[in-house]
DRENDO-1510 file (C-alpha; in Angstrom, 1 decimal, always signed):
<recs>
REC; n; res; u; v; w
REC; 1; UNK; -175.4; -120.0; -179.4 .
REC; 2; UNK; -175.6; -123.2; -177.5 .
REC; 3; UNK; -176.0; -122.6; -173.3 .
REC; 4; UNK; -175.3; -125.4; -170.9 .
REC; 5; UNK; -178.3; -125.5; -168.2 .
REC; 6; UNK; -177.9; -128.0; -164.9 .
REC; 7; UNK; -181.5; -127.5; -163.8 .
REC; 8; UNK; -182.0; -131.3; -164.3 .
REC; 9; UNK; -179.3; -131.9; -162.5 .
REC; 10; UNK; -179.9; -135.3; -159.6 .
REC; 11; UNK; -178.2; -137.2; -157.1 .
REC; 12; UNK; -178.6; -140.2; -155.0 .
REC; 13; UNK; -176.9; -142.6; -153.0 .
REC; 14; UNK; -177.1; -146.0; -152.1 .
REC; 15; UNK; -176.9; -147.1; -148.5 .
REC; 16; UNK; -175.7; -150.3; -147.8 .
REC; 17; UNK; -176.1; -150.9; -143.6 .
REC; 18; UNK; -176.7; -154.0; -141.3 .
REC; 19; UNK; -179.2; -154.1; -138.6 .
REC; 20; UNK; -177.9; -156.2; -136.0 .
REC; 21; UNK; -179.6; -157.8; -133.1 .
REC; 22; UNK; -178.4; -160.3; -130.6 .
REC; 23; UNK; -179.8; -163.3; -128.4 .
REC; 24; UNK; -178.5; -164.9; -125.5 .
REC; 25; UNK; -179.0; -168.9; -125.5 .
REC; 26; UNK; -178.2; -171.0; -122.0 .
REC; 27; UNK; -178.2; -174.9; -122.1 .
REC; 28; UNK; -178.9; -176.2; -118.9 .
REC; 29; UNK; -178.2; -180.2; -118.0 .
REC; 30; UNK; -176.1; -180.3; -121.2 .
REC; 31; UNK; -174.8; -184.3; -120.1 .
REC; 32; UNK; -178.4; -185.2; -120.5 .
REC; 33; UNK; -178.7; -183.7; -124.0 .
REC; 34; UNK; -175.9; -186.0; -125.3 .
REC; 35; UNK; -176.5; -189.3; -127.2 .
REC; 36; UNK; -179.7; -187.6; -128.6 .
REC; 37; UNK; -177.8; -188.8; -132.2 .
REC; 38; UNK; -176.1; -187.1; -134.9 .
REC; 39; UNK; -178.1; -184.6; -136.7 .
REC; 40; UNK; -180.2; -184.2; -134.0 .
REC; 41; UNK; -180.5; -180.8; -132.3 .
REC; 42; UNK; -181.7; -178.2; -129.5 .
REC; 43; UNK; -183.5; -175.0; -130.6 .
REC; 44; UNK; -182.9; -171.6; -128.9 .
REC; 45; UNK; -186.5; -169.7; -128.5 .
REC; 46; UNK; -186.8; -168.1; -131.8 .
REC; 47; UNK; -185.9; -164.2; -131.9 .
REC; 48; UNK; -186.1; -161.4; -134.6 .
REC; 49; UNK; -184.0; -159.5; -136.3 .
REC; 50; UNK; -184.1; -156.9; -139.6 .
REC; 51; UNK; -187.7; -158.4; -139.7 .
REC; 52; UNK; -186.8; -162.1; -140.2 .
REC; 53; UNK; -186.6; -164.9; -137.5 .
REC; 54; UNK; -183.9; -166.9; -136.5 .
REC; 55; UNK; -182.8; -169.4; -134.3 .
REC; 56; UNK; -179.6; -170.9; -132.9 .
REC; 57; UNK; -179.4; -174.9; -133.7 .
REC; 58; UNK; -176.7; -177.0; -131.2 .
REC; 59; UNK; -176.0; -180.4; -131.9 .
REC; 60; UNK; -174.7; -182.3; -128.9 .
REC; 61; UNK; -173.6; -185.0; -131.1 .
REC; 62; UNK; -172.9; -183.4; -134.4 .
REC; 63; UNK; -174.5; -182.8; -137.6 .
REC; 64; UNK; -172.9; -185.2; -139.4 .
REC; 65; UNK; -172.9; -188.8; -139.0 .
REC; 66; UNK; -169.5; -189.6; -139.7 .
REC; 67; UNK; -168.9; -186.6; -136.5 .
REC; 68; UNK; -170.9; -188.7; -134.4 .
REC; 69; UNK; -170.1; -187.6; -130.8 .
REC; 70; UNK; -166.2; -186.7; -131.7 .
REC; 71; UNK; -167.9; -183.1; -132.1 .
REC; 72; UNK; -170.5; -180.3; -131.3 .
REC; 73; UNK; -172.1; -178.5; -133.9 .
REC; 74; UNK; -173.5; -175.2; -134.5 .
REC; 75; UNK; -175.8; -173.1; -136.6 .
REC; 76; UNK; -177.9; -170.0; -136.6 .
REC; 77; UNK; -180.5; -170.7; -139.0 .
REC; 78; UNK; -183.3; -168.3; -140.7 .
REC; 79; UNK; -187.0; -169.5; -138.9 .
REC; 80; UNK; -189.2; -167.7; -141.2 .
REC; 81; UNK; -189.8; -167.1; -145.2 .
REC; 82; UNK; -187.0; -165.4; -146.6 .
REC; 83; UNK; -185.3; -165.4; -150.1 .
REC; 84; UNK; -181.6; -164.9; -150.8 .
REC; 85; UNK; -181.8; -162.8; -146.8 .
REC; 86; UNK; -178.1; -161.4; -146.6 .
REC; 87; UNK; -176.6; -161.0; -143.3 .
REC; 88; UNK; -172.8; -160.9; -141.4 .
REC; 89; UNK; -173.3; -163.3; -138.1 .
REC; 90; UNK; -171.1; -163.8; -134.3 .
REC; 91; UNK; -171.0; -166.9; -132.5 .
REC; 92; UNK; -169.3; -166.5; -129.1 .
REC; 93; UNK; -169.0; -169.8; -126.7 .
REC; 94; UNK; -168.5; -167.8; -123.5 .
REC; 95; UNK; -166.0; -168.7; -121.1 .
REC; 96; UNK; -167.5; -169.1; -117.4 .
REC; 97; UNK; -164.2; -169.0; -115.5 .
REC; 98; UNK; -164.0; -165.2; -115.3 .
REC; 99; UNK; -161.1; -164.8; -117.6 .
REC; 100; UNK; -162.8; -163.3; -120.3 .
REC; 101; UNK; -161.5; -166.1; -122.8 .
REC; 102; UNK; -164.4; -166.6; -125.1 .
REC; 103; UNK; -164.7; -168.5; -128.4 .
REC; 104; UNK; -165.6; -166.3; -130.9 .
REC; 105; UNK; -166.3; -166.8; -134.6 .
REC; 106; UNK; -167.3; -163.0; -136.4 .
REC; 107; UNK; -168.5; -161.5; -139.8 .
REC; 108; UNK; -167.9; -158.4; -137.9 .
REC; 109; UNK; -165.3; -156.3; -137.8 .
REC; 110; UNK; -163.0; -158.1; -140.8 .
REC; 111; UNK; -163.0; -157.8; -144.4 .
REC; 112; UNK; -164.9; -160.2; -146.0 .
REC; 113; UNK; -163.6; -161.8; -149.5 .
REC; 114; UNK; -167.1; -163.2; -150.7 .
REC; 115; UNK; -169.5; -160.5; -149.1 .
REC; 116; UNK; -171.6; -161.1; -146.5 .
REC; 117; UNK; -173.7; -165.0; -146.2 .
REC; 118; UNK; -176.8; -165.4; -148.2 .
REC; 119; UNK; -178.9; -168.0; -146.4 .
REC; 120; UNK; -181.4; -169.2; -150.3 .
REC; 121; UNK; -184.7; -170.1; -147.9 .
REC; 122; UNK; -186.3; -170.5; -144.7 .
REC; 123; UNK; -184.5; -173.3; -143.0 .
REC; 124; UNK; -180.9; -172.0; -144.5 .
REC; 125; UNK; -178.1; -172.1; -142.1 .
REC; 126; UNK; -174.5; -170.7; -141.2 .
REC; 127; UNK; -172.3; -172.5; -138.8 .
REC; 128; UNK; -169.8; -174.8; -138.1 .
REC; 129; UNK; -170.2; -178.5; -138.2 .
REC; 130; UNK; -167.2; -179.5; -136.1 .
REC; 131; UNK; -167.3; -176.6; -134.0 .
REC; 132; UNK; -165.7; -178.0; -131.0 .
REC; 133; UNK; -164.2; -181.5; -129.7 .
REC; 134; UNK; -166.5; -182.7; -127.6 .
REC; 135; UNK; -164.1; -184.1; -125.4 .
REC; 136; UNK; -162.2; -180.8; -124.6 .
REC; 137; UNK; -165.5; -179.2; -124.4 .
REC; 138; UNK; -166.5; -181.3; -121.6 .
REC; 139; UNK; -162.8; -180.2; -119.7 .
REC; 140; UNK; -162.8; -176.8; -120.3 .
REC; 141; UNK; -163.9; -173.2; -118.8 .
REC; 142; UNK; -167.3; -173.3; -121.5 .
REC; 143; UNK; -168.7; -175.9; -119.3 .
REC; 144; UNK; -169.6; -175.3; -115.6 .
REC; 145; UNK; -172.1; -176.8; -113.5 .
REC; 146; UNK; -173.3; -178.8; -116.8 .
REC; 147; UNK; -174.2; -175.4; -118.4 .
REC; 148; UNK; -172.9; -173.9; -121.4 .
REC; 149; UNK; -173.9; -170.5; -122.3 .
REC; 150; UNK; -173.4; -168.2; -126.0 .
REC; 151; UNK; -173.8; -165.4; -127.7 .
REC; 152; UNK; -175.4; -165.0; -131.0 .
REC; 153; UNK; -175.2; -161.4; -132.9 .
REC; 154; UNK; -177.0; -161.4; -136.5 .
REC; 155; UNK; -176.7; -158.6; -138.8 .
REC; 156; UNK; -179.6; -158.2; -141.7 .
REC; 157; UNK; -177.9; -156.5; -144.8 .
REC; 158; UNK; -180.5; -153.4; -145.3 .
REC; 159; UNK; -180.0; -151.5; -148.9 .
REC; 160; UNK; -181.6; -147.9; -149.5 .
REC; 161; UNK; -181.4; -145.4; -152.2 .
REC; 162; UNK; -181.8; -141.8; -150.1 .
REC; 163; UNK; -182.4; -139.3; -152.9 .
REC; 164; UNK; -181.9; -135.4; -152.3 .
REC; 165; UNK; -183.7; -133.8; -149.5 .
REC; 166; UNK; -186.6; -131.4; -150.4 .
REC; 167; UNK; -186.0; -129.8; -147.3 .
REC; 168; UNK; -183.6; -127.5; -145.0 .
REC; 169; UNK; -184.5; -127.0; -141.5 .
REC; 170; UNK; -181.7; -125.4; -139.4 .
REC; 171; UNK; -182.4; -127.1; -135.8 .
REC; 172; UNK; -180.7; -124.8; -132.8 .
REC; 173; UNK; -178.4; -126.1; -130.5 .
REC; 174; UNK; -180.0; -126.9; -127.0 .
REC; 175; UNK; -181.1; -124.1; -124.6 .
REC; 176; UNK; -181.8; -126.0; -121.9 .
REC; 177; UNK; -179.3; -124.9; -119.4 .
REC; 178; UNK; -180.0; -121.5; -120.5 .
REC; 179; UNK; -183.8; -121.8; -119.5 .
REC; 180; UNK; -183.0; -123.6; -116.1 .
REC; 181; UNK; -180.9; -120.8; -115.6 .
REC; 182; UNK; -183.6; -118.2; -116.1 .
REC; 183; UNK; -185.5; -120.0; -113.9 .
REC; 184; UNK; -182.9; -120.0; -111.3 .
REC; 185; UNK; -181.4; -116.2; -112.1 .
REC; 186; UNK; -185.1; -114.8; -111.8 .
REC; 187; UNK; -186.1; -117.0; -109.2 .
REC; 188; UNK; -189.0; -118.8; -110.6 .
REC; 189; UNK; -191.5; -121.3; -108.8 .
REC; 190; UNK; -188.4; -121.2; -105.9 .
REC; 191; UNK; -189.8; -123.8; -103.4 .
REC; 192; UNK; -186.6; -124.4; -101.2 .
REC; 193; UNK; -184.2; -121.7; -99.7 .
REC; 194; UNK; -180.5; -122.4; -98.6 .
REC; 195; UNK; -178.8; -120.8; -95.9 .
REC; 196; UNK; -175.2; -120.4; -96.4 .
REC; 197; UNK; -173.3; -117.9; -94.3 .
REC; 198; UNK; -174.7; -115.0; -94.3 .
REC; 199; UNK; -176.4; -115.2; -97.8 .
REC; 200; UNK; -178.9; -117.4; -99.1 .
REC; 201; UNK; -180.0; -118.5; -102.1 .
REC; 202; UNK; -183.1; -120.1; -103.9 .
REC; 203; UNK; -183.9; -122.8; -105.7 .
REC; 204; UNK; -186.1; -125.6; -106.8 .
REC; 205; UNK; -186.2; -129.3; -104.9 .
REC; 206; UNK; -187.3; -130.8; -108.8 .
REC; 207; UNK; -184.4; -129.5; -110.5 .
REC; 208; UNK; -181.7; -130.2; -107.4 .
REC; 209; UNK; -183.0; -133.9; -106.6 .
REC; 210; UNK; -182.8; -134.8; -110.7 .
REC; 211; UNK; -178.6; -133.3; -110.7 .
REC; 212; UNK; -177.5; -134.7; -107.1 .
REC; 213; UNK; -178.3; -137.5; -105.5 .
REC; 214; UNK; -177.6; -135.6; -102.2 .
REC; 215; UNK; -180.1; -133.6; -102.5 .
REC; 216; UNK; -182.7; -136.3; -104.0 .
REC; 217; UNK; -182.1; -137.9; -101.1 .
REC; 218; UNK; -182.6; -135.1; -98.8 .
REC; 219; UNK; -185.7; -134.1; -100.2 .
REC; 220; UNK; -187.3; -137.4; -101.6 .
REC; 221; UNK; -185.5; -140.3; -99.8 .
REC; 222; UNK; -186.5; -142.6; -97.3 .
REC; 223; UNK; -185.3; -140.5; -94.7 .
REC; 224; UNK; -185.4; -136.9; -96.7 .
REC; 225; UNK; -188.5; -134.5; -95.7 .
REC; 226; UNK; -190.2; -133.1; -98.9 .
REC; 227; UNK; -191.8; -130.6; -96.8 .
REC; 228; UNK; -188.7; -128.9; -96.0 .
REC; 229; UNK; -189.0; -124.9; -97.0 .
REC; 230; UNK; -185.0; -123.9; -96.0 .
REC; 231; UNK; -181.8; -125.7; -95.5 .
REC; 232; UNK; -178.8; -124.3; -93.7 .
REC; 233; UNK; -175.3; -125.4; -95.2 .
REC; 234; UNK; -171.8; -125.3; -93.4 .
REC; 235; UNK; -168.3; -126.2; -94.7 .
REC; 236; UNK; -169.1; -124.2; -97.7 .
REC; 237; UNK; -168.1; -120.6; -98.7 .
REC; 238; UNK; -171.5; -118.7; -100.3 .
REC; 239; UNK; -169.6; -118.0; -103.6 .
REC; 240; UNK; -168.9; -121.6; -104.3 .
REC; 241; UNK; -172.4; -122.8; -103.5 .
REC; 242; UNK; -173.2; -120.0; -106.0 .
REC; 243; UNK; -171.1; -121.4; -108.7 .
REC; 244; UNK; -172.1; -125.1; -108.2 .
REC; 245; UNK; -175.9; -123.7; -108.3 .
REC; 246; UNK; -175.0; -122.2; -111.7 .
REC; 247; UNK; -173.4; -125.4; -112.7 .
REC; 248; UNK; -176.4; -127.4; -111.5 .
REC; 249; UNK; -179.3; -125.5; -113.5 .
REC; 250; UNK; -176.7; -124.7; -117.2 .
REC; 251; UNK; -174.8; -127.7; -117.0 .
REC; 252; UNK; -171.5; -125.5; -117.9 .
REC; 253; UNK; -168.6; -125.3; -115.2 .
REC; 254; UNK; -169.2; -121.2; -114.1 .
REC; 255; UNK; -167.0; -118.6; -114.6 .
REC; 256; UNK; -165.8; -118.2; -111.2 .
REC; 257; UNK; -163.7; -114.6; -112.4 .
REC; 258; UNK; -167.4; -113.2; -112.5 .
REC; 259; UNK; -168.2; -114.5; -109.4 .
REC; 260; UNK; -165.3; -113.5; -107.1 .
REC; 261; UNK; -164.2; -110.4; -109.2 .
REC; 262; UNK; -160.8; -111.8; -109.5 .
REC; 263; UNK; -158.4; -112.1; -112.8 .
REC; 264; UNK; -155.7; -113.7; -110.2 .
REC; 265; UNK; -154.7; -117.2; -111.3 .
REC; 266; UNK; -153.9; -118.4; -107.8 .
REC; 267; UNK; -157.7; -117.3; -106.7 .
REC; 268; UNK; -159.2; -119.0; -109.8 .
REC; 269; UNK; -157.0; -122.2; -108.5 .
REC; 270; UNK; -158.4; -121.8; -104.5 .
REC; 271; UNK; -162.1; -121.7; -105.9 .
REC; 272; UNK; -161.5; -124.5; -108.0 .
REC; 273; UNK; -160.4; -127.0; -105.5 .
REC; 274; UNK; -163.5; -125.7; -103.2 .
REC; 275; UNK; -165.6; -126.5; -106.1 .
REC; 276; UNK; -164.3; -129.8; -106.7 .
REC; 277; UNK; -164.8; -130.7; -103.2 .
REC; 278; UNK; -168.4; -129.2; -103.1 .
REC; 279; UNK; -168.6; -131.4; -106.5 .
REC; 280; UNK; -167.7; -134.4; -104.9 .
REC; 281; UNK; -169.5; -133.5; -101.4 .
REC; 282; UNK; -172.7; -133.1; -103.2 .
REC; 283; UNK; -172.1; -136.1; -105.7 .
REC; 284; UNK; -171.8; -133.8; -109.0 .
REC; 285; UNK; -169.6; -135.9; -110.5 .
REC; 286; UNK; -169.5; -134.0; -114.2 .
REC; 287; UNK; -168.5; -131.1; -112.1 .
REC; 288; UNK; -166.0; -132.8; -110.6 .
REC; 289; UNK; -164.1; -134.0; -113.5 .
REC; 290; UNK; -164.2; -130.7; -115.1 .
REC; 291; UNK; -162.7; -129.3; -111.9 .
REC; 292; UNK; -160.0; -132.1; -112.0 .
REC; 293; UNK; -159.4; -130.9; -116.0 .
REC; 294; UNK; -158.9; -127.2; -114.7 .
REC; 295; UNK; -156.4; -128.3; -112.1 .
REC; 296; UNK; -154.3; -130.2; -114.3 .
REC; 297; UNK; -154.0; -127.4; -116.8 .
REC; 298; UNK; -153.5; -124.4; -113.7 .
REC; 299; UNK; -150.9; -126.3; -111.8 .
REC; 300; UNK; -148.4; -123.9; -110.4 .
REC; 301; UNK; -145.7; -124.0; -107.4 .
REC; 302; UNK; -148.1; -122.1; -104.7 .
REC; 303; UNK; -150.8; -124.3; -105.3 .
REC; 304; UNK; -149.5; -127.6; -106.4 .
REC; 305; UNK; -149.1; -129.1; -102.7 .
REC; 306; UNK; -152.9; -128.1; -101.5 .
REC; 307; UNK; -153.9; -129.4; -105.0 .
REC; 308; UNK; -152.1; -132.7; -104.3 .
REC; 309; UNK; -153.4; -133.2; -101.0 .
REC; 310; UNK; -157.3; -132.1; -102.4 .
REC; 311; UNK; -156.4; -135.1; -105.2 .
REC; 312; UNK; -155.8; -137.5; -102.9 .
REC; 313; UNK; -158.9; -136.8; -100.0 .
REC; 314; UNK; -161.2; -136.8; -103.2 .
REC; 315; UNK; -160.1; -139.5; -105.3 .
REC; 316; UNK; -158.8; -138.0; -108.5 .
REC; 317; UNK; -155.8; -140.3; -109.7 .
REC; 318; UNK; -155.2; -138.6; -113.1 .
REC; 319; UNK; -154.6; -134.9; -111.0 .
REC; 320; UNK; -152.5; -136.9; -107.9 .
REC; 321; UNK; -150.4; -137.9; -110.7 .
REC; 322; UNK; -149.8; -134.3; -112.7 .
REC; 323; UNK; -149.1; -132.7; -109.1 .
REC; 324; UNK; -146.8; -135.2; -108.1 .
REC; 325; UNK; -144.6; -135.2; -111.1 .
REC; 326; UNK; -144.7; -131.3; -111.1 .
REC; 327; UNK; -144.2; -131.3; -107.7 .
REC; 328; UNK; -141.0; -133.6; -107.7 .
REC; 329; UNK; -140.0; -131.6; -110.9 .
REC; 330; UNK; -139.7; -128.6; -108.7 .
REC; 331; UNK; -139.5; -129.8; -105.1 .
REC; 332; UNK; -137.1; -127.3; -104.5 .
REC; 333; UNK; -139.7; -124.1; -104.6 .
REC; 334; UNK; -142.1; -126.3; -103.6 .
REC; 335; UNK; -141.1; -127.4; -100.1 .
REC; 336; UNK; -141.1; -123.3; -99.2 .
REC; 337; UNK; -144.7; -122.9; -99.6 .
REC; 338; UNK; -147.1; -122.5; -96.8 .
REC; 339; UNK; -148.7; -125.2; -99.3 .
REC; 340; UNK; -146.1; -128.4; -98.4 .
REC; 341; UNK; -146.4; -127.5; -95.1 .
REC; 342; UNK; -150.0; -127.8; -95.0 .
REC; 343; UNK; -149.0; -131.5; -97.2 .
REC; 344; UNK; -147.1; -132.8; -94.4 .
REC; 345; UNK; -149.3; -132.3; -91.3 .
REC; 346; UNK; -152.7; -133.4; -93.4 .
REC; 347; UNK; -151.5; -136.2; -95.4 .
REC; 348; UNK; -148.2; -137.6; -94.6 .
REC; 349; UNK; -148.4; -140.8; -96.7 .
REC; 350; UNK; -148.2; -138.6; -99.8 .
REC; 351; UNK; -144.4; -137.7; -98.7 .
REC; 352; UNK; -143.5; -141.1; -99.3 .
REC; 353; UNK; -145.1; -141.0; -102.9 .
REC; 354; UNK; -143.5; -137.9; -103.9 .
REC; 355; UNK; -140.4; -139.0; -102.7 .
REC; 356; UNK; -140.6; -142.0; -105.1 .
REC; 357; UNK; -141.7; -139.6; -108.1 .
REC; 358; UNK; -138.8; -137.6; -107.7 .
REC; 359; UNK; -136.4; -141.2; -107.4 .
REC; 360; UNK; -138.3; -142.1; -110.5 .
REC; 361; UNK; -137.5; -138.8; -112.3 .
REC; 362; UNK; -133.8; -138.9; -111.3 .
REC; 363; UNK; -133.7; -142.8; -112.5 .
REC; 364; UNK; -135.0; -141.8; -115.8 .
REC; 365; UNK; -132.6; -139.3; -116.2 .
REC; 366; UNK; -129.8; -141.3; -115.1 .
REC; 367; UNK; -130.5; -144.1; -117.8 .
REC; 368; UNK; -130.8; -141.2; -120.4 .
REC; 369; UNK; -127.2; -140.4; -119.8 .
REC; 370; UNK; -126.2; -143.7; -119.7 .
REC; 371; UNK; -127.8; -144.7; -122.7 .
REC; 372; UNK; -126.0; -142.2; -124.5 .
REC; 373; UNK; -122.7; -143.2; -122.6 .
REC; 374; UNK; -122.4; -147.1; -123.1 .
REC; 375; UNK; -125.0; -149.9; -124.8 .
REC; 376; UNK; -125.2; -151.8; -121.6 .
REC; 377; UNK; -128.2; -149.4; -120.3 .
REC; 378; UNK; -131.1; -152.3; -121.7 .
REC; 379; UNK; -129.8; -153.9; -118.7 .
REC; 380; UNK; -130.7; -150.8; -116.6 .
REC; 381; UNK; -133.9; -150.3; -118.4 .
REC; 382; UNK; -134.9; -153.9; -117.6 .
REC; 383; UNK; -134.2; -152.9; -113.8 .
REC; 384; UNK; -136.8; -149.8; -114.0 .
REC; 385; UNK; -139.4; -151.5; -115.7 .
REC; 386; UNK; -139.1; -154.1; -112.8 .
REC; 387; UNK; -139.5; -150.9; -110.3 .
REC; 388; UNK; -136.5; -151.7; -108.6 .
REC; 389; UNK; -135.6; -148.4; -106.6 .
REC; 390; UNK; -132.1; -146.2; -107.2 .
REC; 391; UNK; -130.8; -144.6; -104.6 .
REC; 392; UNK; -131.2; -140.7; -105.3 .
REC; 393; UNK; -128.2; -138.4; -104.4 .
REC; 394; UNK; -130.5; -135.2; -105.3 .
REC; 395; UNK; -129.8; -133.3; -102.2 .
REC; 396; UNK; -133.3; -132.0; -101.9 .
REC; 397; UNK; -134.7; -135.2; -102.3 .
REC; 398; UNK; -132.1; -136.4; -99.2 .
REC; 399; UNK; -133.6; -132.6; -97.2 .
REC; 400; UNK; -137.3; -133.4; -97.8 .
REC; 401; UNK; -136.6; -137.0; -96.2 .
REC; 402; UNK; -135.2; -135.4; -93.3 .
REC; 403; UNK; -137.7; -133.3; -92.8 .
REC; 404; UNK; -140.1; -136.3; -93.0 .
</recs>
């Protein structure tokens, strides 16, 4: 009886990878480099790379003779001892006008029909002999103040062969913010006290200054006293202090249900927004955004107008926009809450905005059914992408203007 055995079994694999590295090369006085003669160059500072040197080689007046000052050249060449050295390169001519419009020639990022360049010895080049006319380098945005300026990226071709691992060690997630937690929940090593209400609460200058530069100012800056023991806070209720202490020492946005004792949705939406303002008070901006995440997804007709306005004091453009289209969606409802009139004694300008949302909405809507009525609606499509305003005959939108 013949039995099959797979205790010889093996695997490998063969890693092919570059290791890239870049260098930044300035030529200052370039007018002074010309008529130096063709073939005749100016070196970068040599730099290294997957263990080889290189070095970036401009020719004011070409490489070639018959080029002779009609055009630049360039070359990255390999400055040490190197045989058959493998490697993908990036030459970018960067534009000094500010508009970003750089001349780039890349290996990177694009399939290559031969395989990467294999430069045979040290000396060995890559590069363009007539890289640019030197007379429209000498009127263009590459030159300024008789400087030019580019980037050079080289990337080494590395192989490996990684056979199977003789080992298997399970590493844990962190348990970081669990441990600062401790430290906080048990009151550990405590060396400041907070003030806030009627409660107070504990905690530890180290730990505060490294999370918010409000309090590393406070405690460690120029002005800050490090000898302060206790702190008294106002403008902020105890149980959102508590919840942005929690957030400060774990990292993870609290659960404020546990906090308050509340399932309601609408509370969970109040201590939100007090957190995101204590977030951006206190310069928490992690806590912030996951505040403004939370928002977006609770948005609901009794809080969408207090939300708006807290979006708009604190800066968040992505939650302005999700109450104001909700908001316009169901302006109706919305106007009866204590909520919008809150809206238009605290931030007026945000009438006009919403007003324009729900014009928007309406002048969607309206080239929707026209587009399914006649072919002529491009023309109105062409007018909306231009933002040119239609007249809304909603006749809330016409009561909410009054009332503005």
């Amino acid at each position: 009886m013949i039995q099959n055995s797979h205790d010889n079994d093996s695997s490998s694999k063969s890693v092919n990878e570059t290791v890239n590295g870049s260098h930044h090369f300035t030529i200052r006085g370039y007018s002074l480099a010309k008529g130096m003669g063709p073939g005749k160059y100016i070196s970068s500072d040599i730099f290294t790379v997957g263990g080889y040197d290189w070095a970036i080689y401009f020719y004011p007046d070409g490489k070639n003779i018959e080029d002779s000052s009609v055009y630049v050249s360039v070359f990255i060449a390999l400055a040490s001892e190197g045989t058959d050295v493998r490697a993908l390169f990036e030459l970018t001519l960067l534009d000094q006008s500010g508009k970003g419009k750089h001349k780039v020639h890349s290996h990177f990022d694009r399939a290559l029909e031969s395989g990467p360049y294999t430069l045979k010895y040290r000396g060995s080049m890559w590069g363009y002999k007539r890289f640019f006319k030197r007379i429209n380098l000498e009127t263009s945005d590459y030159l300024k103040d008789d400087c030019l300026a580019m980037h050079c990226t080289v990337g080494v071709v590395r192989s490996r062969v990684e056979g199977p691992k003789d080992y298997s060690v399970v590493v844990p997630p962190s348990d970081m913010g669990q441990n600062l937690k401790y430290l906080l929940d048990a009151e550990l090593g405590c060396d400041i006290v907070f003030q806030v209400g009627e409660e107070t609460f504990k905690g530890h200058k180290l730990i505060l200054a490294a999370r918010s530069p409000v309090f590393r100012a406070q405690f460690f800056g120029l002005i800050g006293n490090p000898n302060t023991d206790k702190v008294e806070l106002e403008d902020i209720e105890p149980s959102i202090f508590k919840a942005m202490l929690q957030y400060i020492y774990s990292d993870e946005l609290p659960d404020l249900g546990e906090i308050t004792g509340s399932t309601s949705t609408c509370t969970s939406t109040i201590m939100m927004q007090h957190l995101l303002a204590a977030a951006d008070r206190f310069g928490l901006d992690r806590l912030k955004e996951l505040c403004e995440v939370k928002l977006c997804e609770e948005v609901n007709v009794d809080t969408v107008a207090t939300t708006l306005s807290l979006a708009e004091l604190h800066c968040c453009p992505q939650l302005k926009a999700i109450c104001l289209k909700f908001a316009a969606t169901n302006l109706g409802v919305v106007m009866q809450t204590e909520g919008f009139k809150h809206l238009e004694e605290s931030c007026p300008s945000l009438l006009s905005e919403l007003l324009e949302t729900v014009a928007l909405i309406d002048q969607k809507a309206s080239l929707m059914s026209s587009k399914k009525r006649s072919s002529s609606s491009i023309f109105g499509l062409d007018l909306a992408a231009d933002g040119v305003a239609v007249e809304s005959v909603n006749p809330v939108v016409r009561r909410a203007r009054r009332r503005m």
